[in-house]
C-alpha positions as CSV (number, residue, x, y, z in Angstrom):
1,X,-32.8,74.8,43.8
2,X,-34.1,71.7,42.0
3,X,-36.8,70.3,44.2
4,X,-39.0,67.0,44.3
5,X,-41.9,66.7,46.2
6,X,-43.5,63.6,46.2
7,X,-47.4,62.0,47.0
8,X,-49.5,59.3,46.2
9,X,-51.6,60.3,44.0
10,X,-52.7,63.6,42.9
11,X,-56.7,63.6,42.9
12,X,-58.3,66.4,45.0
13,X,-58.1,67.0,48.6
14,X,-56.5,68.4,51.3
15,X,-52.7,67.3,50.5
16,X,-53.0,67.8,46.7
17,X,-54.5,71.3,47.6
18,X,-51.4,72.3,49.4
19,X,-49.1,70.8,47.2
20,X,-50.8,72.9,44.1
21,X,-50.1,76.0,46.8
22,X,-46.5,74.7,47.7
23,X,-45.7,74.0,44.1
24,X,-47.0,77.0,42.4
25,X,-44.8,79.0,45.3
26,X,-41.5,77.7,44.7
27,X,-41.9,78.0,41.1
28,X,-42.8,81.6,41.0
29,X,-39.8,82.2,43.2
30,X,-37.7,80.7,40.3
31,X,-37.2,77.1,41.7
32,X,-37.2,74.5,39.5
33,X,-39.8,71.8,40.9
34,X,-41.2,68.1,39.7
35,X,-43.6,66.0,41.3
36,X,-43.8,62.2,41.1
37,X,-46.9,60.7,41.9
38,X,-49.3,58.1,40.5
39,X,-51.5,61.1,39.1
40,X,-54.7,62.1,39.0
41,X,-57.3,64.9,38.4
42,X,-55.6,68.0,39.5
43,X,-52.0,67.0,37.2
44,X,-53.3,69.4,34.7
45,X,-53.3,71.9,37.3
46,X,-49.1,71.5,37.8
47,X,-48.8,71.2,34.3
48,X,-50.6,74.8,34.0
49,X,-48.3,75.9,36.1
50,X,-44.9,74.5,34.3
51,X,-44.5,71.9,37.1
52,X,-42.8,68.5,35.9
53,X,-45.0,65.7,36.9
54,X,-43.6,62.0,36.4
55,X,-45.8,59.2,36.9
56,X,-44.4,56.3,38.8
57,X,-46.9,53.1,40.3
58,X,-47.5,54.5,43.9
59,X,-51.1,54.6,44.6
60,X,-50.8,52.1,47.7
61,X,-51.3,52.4,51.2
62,X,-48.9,50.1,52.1
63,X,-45.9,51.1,52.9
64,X,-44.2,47.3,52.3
65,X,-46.0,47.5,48.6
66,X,-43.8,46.6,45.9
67,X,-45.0,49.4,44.0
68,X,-42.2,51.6,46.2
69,X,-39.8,49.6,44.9
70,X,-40.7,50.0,41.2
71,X,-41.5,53.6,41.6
72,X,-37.9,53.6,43.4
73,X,-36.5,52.2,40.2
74,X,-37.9,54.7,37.8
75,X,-37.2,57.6,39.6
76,X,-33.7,56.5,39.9
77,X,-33.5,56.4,36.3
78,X,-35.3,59.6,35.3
79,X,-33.5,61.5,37.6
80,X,-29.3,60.3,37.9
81,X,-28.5,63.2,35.9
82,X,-30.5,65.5,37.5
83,X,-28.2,67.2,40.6
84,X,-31.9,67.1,42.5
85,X,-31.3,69.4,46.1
86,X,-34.0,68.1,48.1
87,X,-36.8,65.1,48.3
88,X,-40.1,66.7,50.1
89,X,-42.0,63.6,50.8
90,X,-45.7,64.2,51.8
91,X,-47.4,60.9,52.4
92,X,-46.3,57.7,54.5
93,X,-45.8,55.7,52.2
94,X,-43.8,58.5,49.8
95,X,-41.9,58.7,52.9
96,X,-40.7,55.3,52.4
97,X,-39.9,55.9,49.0
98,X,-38.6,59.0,49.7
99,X,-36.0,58.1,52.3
100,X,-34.7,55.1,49.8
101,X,-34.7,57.4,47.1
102,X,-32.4,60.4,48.8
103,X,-30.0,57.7,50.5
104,X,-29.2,56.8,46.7
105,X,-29.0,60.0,45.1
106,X,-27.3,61.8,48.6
107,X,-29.5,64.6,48.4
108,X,-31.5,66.4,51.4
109,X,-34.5,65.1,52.2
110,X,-37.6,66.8,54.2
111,X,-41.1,65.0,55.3
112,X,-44.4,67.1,56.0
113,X,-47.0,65.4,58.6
114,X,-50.1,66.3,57.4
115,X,-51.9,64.5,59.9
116,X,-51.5,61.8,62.7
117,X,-49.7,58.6,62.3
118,X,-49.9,55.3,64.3
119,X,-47.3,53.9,65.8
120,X,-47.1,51.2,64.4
121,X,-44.2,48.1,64.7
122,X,-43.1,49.1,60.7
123,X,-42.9,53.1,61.8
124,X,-40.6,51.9,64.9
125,X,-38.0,49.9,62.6
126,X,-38.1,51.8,59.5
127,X,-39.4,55.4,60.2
128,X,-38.4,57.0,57.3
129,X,-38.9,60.7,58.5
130,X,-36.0,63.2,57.5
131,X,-33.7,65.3,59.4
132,X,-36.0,68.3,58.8
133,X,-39.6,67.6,59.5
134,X,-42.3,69.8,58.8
135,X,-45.9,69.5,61.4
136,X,-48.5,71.5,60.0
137,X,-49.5,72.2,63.4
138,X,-48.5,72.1,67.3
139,X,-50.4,69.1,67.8
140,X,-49.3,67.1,65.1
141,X,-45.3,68.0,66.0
142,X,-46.5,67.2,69.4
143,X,-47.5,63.5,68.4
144,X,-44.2,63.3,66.7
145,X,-42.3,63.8,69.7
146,X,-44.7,62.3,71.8
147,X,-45.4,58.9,70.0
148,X,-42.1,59.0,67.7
149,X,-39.3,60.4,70.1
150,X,-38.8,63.0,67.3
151,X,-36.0,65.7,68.6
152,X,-37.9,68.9,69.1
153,X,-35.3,71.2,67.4
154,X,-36.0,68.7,64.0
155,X,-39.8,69.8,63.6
156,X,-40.5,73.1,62.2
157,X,-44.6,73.8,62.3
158,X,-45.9,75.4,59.2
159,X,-49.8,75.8,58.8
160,X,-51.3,75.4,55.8
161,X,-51.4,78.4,53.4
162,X,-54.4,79.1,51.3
163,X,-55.1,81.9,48.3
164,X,-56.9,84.6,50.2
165,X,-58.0,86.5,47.2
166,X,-59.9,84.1,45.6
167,X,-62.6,84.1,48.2
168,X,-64.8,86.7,47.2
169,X,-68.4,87.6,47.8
170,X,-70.9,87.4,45.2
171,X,-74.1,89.2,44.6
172,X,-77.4,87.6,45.2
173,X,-77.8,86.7,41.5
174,X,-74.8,84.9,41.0
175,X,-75.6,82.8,44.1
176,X,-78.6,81.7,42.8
177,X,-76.7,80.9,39.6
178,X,-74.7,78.5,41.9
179,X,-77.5,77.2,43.4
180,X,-79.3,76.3,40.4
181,X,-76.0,74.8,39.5
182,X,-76.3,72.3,41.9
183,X,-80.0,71.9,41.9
184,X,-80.5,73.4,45.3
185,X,-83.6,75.2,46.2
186,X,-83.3,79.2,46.2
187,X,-84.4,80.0,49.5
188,X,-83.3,79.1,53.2
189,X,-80.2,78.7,54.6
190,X,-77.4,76.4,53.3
191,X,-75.3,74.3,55.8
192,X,-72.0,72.6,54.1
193,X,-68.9,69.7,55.3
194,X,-66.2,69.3,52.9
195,X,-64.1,66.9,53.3
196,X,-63.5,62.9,51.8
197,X,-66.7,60.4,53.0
198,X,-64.2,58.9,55.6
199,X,-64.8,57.5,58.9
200,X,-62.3,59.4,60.5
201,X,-64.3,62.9,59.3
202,X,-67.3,62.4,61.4
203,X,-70.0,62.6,58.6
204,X,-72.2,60.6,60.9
205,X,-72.8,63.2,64.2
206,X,-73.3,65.9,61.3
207,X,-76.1,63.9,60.0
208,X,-77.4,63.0,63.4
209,X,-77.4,66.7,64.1
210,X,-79.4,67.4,60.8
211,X,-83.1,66.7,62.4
212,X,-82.3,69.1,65.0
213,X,-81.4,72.0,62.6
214,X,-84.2,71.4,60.5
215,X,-87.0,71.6,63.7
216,X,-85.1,75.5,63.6
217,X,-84.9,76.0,60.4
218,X,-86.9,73.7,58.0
219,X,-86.0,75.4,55.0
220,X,-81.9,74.8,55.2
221,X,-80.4,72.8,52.8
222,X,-77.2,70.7,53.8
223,X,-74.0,70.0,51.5
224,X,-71.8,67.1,52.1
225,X,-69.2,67.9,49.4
226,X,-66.8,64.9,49.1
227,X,-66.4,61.2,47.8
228,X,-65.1,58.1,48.9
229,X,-66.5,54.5,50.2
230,X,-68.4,56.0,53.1
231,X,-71.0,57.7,50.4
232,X,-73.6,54.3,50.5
233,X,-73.8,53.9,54.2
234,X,-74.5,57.7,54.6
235,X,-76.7,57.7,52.2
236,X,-78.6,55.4,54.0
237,X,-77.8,57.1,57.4
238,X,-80.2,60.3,55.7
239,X,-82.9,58.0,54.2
240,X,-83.0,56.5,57.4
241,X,-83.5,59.8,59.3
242,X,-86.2,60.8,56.1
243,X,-84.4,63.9,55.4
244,X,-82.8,62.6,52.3
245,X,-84.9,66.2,50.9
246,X,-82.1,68.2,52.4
247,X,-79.7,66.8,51.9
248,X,-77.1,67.0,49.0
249,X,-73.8,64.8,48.1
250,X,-72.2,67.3,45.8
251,X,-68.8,65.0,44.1
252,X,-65.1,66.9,45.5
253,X,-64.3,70.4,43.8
254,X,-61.4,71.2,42.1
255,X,-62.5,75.1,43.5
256,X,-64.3,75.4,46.5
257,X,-64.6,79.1,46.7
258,X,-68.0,78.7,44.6
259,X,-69.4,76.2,46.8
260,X,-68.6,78.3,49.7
261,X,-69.8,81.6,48.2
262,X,-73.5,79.8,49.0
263,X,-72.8,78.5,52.2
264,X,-74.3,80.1,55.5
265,X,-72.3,77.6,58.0
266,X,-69.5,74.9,57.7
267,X,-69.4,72.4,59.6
268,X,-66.7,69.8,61.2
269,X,-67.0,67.1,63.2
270,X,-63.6,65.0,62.4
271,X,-62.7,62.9,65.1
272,X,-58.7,63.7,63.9
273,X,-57.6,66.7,61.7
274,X,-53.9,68.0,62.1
275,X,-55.2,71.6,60.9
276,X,-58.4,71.9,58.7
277,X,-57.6,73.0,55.5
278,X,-61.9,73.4,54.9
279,X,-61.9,75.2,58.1
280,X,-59.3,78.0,56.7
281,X,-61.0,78.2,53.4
282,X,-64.8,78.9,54.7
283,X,-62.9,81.2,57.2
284,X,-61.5,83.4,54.4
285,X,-64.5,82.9,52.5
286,X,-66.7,84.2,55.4
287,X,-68.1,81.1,56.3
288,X,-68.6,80.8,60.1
289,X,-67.6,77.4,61.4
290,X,-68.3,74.9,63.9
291,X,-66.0,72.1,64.8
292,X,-65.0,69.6,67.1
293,X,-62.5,71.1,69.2
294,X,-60.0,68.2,68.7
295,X,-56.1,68.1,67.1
296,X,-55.3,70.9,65.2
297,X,-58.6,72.7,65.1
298,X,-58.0,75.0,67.9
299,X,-55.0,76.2,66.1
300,X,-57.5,77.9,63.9
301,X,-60.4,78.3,65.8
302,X,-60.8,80.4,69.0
303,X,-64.2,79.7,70.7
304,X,-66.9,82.6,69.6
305,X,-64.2,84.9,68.4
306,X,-63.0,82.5,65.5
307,X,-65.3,80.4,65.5
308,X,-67.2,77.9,67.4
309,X,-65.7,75.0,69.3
310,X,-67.8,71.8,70.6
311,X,-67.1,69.2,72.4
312,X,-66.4,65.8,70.3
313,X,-69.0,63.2,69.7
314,X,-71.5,65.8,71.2
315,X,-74.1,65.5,68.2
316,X,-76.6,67.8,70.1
317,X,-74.2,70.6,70.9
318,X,-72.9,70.5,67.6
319,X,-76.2,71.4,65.8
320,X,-77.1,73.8,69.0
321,X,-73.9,75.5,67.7
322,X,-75.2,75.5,64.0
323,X,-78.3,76.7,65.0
324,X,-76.3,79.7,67.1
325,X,-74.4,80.8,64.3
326,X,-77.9,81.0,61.6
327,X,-79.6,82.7,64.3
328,X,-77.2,85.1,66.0
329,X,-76.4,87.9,63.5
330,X,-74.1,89.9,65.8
331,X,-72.2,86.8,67.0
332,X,-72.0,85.8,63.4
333,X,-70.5,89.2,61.7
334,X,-68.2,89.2,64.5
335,X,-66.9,85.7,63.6
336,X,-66.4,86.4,60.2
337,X,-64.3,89.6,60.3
338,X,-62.1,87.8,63.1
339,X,-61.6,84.9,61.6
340,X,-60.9,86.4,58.2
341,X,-58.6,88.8,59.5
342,X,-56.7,85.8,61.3
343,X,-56.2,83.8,58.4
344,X,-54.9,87.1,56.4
345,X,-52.0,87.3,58.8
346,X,-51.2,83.5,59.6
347,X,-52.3,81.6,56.8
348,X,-51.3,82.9,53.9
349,X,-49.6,81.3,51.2
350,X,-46.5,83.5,51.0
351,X,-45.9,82.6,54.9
352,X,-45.9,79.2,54.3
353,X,-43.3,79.1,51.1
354,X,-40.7,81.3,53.1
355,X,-41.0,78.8,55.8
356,X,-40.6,75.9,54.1
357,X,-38.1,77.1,51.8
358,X,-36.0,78.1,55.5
359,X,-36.2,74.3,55.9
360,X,-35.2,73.4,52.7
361,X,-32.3,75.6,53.3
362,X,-31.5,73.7,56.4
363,X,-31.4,69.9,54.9
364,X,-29.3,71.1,51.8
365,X,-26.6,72.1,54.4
366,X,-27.4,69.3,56.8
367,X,-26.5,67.0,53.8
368,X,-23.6,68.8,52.5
């Protein structure tokens, strides 16, 4: 099957994560796949892999940009010979270009939701989704029927798969190698949030919990690993709480199983998530977690079995919860082998490539 998958823009995070998963999948299963995108850091990563990457001008977020149009063009070039399958769009605005771009080859065409949309006026006259959508969890498909009158028997939820084996403990000396790394201090407990410096992410109640931790534990150092436009006003969110000591902005990494390997808690205070790709990570990695129970997070998390689950915007519960997990060794060993065993059986990266390559299945005869 020759396969497309198309994004934005391919520097790191969440959606380029899964698409190096997706990608690397299909192609060990003898599919031949391309991306288009505007690229970005992780394009070596396809390349590594044999994946075709074309560059076309789509780093918008607007989904009425012109730049569709002339990335439209250029695909339409590159690929009229081509006897392309099926489109796999991944962003809203690739779903534009997506939709135009499999009405004028007639192949299938599939979208992924990897999160919550709006519904907006432009989503209502041109929605752009395929016949096969993918959620990558109940609460996202739920918003797509709820807020999109999407037909139920056209969403197919499939988590998020991640590479188990990678996550690997590491002996003391090798975390101390890490830390010196990142010129964090040897002792005390370290307390991480990975995700882009974005409103929507809740960087702000983690920090706010931060003073709390620290009256338990003075010696913990915290890890907001990420980047983005948010980075100066929470920089000046820690100053202003004169803890700017403990805390460290560590820049987004390619690998987080490193960072993770020196990590006594993650934390997660979005205030939307359709799954939590960090969340499964730090759960395979043996990380215990504590979230805001909101969207897809209790997909992942079950309250003290999984993980722990607080109530949103609760900044006080949320670092009694941190606290819980540093100080509560039973509750904490019990977390871990739960939660690792979970994502061993749902999450996995196999899982998710089957699935979606039953979809696939599906639009090619949809279309035919």
């Amino acid at each position: 099957m020759k396969i497309l998958l198309l994004t934005t823009h391919l520097n790191y995070g969440g959606i380029t994560n899964y698409l190096i998963s997706l990608a690397k999948g299909l192609k060990k299963r003898g599919h031949h796949v391309s991306i288009a995108s505007s690229g970005g850091e992780a394009e070596e990563v396809f390349s590594s892999y044999g994946i075709n990457s074309i560059n076309i001008p789509i780093h918008t977020k607007c989904e009425v940009s012109p730049k569709i149009l002339l990335s439209l063009f250029a695909l339409k070039k590159q690929l009229k010979n081509s006897d392309t399958d099926i489109i796999h769009a991944h962003t809203r605005v690739s779903q534009v270009l997506g939709k135009l771009l499999s009405t004028s080859l007639s192949c299938a065409y599939v979208t992924t939701c990897h999160g919550f949309f709006k519904n907006r006026f432009s989503r209502r006259i041109f929605p752009a989704w395929g016949k096969n959508v993918i959620a990558i969890s109940k609460a996202v498909a739920d918003n797509l029927e709820k807020d999109f009158r999407l037909e139920k028997k056209n969403i197919t939820v499939i988590h998020n798969g991640i590479e188990y084996d990678k996550f690997i403990s590491l002996d003391n000396q090798a975390k101390i190698d890490i830390k010196n790394s990142l010129n964090l201090p040897k002792d005390g407990p370290v307390v991480a949030m990975v995700a882009r410096l974005s409103e929507v992410k809740g960087h702000s109640f983690f920090i706010q919990a931060i003073p709390l931790i620290l009256e338990k534990f003075p010696k913990s150092s915290f890890l907001i690993v990420g980047e983005g436009r948010l980075k100066l006003k929470l920089l000046e969110q820690v100053a202003k709480l004169k803890i700017d000591r403990s805390v460290f902005f560590i820049p987004t990494q390619a690998d987080t199983s490193k960072v993770l390997a020196i990590v006594d808690s993650l934390v997660c205070p979005s205030l939307q998530e359709g799954l939590g790709l960090s969340i499964l990570e730090a759960q395979a990695a043996g990380v215990p977690v504590a979230a805001f129970a909101i969207g897809g997070i209790p997909s992942l998390i079950q309250h003290e079995k999984t993980g722990l689950l607080v109530k949103p915007f609760e900044t006080t519960a949320l670092a009694e919860a941190i606290i819980r997990i540093l100080t509560d060794k039973e509750l904490q060993n019990s977390i871990i082998k739960e939660a690792k065993d979970n994502v061993r059986r749902k999450f996995n990266i196999d899982k998710m490539v089957e699935d979606t390559l039953r979809v696939y299945s599906d639009a090619v005869s949809k279309n035919n």
